[in-house]
N, C-alpha and C positions, 0 to 999 in steps of 0.2 A: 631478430628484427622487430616482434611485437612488442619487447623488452625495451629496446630505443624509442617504437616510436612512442607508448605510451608514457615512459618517464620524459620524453622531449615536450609532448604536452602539457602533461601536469606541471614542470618545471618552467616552463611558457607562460602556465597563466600564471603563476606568483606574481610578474610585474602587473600584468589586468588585476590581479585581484587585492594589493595594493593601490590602485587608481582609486579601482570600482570595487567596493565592498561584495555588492550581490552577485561578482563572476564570480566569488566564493561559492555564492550557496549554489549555481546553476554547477559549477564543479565538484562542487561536496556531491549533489543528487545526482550527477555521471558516475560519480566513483562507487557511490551508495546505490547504484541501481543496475547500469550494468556491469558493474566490475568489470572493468577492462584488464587491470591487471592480473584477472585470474585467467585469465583467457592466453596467457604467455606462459612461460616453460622456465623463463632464468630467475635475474635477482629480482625483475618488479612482481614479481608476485609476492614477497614478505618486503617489498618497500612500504613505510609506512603513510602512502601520500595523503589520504583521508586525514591524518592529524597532521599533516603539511599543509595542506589547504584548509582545514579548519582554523589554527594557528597564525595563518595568515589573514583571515579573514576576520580574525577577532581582532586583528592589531590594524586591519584597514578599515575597522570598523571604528574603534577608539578615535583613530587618528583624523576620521572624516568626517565633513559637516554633517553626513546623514543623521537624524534625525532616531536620538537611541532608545527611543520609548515603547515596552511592551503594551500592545495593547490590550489592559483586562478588560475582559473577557469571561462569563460564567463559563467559558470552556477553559481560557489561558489558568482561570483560578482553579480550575478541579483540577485540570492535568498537573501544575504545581501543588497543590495537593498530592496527590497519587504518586509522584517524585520523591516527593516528604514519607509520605508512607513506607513507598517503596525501601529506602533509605532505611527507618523505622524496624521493618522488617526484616532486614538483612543483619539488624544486629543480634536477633533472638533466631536466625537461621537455624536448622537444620545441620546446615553443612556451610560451617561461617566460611574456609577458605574458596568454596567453588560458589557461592553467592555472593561473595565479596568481589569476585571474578567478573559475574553476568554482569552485578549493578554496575562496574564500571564499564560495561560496553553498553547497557542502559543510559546512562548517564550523560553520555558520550552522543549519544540520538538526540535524547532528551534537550541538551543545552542546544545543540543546533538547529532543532526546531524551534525555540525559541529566540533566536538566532534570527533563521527564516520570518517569524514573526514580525521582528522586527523592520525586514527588509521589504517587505512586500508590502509596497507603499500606493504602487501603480497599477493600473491594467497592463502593462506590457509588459511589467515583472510578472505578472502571475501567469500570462500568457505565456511568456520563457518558460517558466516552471516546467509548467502544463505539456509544453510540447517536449522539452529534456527529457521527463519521465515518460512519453510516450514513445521516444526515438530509443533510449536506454531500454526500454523492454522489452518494446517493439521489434526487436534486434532481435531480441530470442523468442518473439510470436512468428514473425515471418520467417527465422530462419528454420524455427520447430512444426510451423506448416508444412514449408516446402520437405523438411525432411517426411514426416507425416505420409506424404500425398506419395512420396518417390519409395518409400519403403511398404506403403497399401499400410500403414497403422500398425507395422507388424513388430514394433519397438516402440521403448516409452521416450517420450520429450525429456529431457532433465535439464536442469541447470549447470549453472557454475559450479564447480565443487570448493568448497569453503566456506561458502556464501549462504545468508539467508533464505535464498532460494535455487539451494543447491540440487534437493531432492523433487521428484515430480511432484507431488501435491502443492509442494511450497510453490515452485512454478505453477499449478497451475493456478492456483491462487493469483498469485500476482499478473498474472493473464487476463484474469477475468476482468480484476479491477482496472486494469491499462485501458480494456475496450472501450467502457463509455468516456475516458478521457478521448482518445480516436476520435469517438462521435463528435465531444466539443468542436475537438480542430478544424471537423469536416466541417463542421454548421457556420463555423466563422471565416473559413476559406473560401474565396473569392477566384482562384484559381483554379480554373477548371481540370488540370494535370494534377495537379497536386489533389484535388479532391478526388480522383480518380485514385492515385497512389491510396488516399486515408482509406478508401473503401476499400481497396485489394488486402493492407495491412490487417483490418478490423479482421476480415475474410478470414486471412491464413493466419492470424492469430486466434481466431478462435477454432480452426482444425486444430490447432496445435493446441489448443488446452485441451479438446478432446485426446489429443494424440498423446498427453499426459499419461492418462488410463488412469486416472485419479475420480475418485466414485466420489470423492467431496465437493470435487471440482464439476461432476457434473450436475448433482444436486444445484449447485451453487447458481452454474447455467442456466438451470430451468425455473429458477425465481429470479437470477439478474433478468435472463431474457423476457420474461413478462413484467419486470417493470422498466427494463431499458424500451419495450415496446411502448408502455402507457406512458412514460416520460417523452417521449419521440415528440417533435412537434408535428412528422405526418406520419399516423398511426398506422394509418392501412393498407399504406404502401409498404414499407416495413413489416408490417403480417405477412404480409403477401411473400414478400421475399425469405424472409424466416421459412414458409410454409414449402419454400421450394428449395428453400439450403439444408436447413436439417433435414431433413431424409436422406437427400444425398450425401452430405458429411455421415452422419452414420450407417448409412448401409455401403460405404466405403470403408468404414471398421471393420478387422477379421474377427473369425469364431473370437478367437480369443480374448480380446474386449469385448465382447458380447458378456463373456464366460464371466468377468471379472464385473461389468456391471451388472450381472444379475446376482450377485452375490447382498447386493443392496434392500433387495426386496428377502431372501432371505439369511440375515445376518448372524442368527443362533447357529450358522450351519460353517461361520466365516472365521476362523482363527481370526485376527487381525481386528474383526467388530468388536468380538469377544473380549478381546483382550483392551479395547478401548473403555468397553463400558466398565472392566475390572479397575482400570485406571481413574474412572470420573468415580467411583465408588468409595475408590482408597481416597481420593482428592477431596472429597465432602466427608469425607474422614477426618481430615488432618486439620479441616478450618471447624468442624465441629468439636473438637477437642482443643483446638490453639487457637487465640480470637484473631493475634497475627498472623496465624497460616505461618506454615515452616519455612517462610526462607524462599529465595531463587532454587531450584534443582530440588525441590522438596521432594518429589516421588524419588529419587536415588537412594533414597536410604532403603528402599524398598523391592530395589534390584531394577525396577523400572525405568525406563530409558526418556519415554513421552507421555504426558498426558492427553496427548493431540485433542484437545480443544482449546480455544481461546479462554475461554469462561472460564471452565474447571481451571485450566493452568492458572488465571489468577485469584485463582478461589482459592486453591492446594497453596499458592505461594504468599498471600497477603491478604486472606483470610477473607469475611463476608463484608468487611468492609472497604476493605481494598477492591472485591469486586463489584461493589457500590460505586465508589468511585468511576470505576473501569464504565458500567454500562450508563453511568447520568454524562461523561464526557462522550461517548457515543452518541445517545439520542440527544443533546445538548448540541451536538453537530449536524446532525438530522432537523433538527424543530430550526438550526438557525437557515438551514439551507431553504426551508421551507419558507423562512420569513422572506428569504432575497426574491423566492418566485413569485408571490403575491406581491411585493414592493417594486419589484424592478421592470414587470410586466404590462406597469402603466405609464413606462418611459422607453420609447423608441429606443433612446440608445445608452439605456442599461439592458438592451435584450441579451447581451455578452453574458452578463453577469447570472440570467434569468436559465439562460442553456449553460453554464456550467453547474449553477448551484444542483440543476436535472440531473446533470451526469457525476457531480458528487453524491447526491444521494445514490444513484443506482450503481456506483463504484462499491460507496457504504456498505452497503446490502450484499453485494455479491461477498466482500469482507467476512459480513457479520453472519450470513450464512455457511459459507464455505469456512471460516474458522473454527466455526463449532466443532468441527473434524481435525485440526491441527492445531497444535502448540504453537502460534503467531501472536502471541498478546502483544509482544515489541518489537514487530516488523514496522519499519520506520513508514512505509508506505501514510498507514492508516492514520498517522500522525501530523502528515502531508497533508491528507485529505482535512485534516482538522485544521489546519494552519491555513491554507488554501480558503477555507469557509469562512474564516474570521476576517480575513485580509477582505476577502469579495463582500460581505458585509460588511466591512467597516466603510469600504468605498461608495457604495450601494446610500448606507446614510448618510456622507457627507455629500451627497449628489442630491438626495433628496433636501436635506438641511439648506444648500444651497439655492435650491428655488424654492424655496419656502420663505415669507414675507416677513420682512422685518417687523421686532415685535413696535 
């Protein structure tokens, strides 16, 4: 039955996404985010709908008056860079056939978010966006709450299996960053149910990144949540409430997460830390002797499975410049979120624009913290958030440009 409905869906929107170029991308980021298909048992789970809707979305694009201009961007230019690189580097791999592999499901991200780019014209496309990804993951925050709360913590949350965020860390990762998109929705919801619903969501989405048991993930919690606090527009009410949730979320954890986050404090004592820092060790290794870093899947040749960091992973695979790259399109996406809140704060009604650029940085952060611990360099997520920032800026100064007086 999940088998029908979800192929009845996605073979649904080919006429919309034919009409309307962007029910592309809002479908690409369903399939890309919750995996519906993995969540059924027959043939859609090796159907290939992601390059059905993509496929179609490039030839409703071609085909329609929209408007097909990237917008550069010191962000759109590094990330195409970094693409180039990438590309670059997979020919002097390591391991040509299984880097030849990843760059094409790279690649595959890559052009669609550029894609996206070009779609996201409006505020109520970005608003779509914004709320797709928080329904698509939101799905497995509220459903890995309530399991969470009904089992006392006594199991880990996990994902879809196939999927980028198949294993708990990788969920809890993408947890964290959904929450301050939530806050967005709530802050521009005018409906008092539905702002009710975003607040319970946020709630059991964030048990459920605790209920992960993932120690990267709580790290990550305890620097998103002080600056999802300072970014808040009422601070102290939100302290307030924090002050009287977390204790109760965690003293609702058993011994046993207790057990495993105290292994954080001491990690010489932790197989598993151990064995990361041996991985970031060998990874400044490999860009220290190769100026292009070995390839996609570089530690393999090494017997090793993960780098699990963001950094090192694109350090070990596309050397110190590739990681250059990596960290100036990050704070490049940070400094421009920065620019929309100073700019769009002295316009009533760019305040849209001023509470999301908030909650993309404090999405950012939860990312750039919590991946230091996982191998996510090319979780489309983070690439979103980058596309998202450019699109909200772009519109931010055509708003401004527009009341600004003829020369």
């Amino acid at each position: 039955m999940r088998d029908i409905f979800v192929t009845l869906v996605v073979f649904g929107s080919l006429p919309l996404i034919l009409w309307r170029p962007f029910y592309g991308i809002i479908m690409w980021t369903w399939l890309g985010y919750m995996n519906p298909h993995r969540m059924a048992w027959g043939f859609s789970t090796t159907m290939p709908f992601a390059m059905m809707v993509a496929v179609t979305t490039l030839v409703a694009l071609l085909v329609s008056k929209e408007s097909k201009k990237i917008p550069w961007t010191r962000e759109t230019v590094v990330l195409l860079l970094f693409v180039l690189w990438m590309c670059l580097t997979t020919a002097f791999a390591f391991n040509p056939a299984v880097a030849a592999e990843q760059l094409d499901k790279v690649l595959k991200i890559q052009f669609m978010t550029f894609v996206t780019l070009i779609l996201l014209t409006q505020r109520e496309r970005i608003h779509a966006i914004v709320w797709t990804v928080a329904l698509s993951l939101g799905f497995y925050g509220i459903k890995g709450g309530i399991f969470t709360l009904l089992t006392a913590g006594a199991f880990r949350v996990q994902g879809p299996p196939g999927t980028f965020i198949a294993g708990n860390n990788e969920l809890g990762l993408a947890l964290l960053m959904t929450i301050p998109l939530m806050r967005y929705l709530q802050l521009e919801e005018s409906r008092h149910w539905l702002k009710l619903g975003l607040t319970g969501a946020m709630v059991l989405t964030l048990i459920a990144a605790v209920g992960t048991q993932s120690r990267g993930a709580l790290v990550g919690l305890a620097v998103m949540g002080s600056m999802f606090i300072w970014k808040s527009p009422k601070r102290l009410t939100i302290m307030l409430l924090a002050a009287g949730a977390v204790p109760l979320v965690l003293g609702f954890m058993p011994e046993t997460w207790w057990g495993r986050m105290g292994t954080i404090s001491n990690y010489e004592e932790d197989a598993s830390a151990m064995g990361r820092i041996e991985a970031w060790t060998f990874a400044t290794q490999i860009a220290l002797s190769n100026f292009m870093g070995g390839g996609f899947e570089a530690l393999t040749v090494s017997g090793m499975r993960d780098v699990h960091s963001v950094y090192f992973e694109v350090l070990s695979e596309h050397g110190f410049f590739g990681l250059f790259l990596f960290l100036a399109l990050l704070a490049f996406t940070w400094l421009s979120a920065g620019w929309i809140i100073r700019n769009a704060r002295k316009h009533a009604e760019l305040r849209w624009a001023e509470s999301l650029a908030r909650m993309l940085q404090v999405s950012g952060l939860a990312y750039c913290v919590t991946g230091a611990f996982l191998g996510m360099a090319y979780f489309d997520f983070i690439y979103l958030l980058m596309a998202l920032t450019v699109a909200t800026r772009r519109l931010v100064a055509q708003h401004i440009a527009g009341l600004a007086p003829a020369p």
